[in-house]
C-alpha positions, 0 to 999 in steps of 0.5 A: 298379499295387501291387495287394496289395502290403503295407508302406510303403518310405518311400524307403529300400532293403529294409536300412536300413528293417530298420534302421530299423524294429528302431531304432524298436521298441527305442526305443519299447520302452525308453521306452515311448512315442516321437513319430514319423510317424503312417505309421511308427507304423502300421508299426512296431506289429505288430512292438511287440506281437509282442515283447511277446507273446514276452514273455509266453511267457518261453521262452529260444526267444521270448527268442533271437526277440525279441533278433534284433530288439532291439538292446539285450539291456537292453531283452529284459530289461525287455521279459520282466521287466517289461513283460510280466508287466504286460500279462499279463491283456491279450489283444493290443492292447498299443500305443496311437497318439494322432495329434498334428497335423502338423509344423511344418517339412513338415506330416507327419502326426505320431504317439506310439505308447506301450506301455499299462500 
């Protein structure tokens, strides 16, 4: 039984879901909005709004944190120059997920997450 056992494993191994994951919050990042499953949303937002909130510190320390996750050193940038000062009066709840249906080819559930301006 999986009693208490939290996070999704979505048939991959502990590495490529890592992978996965950073892919998944740098992208959404970057554009600012991405369409994905409704369970990967739900599993990736925690992390969004972690990043963005070492964006509002601005220390060089919450920097060095947010590029361990990001892939791309643009994305730290407009992370902390540009959608961090933007979200500043904010006190969390900095990501929205609108349910979009299923997809046609294997009916999953499908998701956009996008980061509020």
């Amino acid at each position: 039984m999986r009693h208490a056992v939290r996070g999704r494993q979505f048939g991959r191994d502990s590495g490529h879901r890592k992978a996965m994951f950073r892919n998944l919050v740098t992208d959404a990042l970057r554009y600012e909005a991405i369409t994905t499953t409704e369970a990967k949303a739900k599993e990736i937002r925690p992390m969004v709004e972690k990043i963005i909130t070492y964006g509002k510190e601005g220390t060089v320390y919450a920097r060095r944190k947010a590029a361990r996750v990001l892939y791309d050193p643009l994305v730290v940038r407009k992370v902390f120059d540009v959608i961090a000062p933007r979200l500043a009066d904010r006190q969390g709840g900095y990501v929205r997920i609108t349910k979009l249906g299923v997809r046609k080819g294997d009916g999953t559930p499908m998701a956009r997450l996008e980061v509020l301006s």
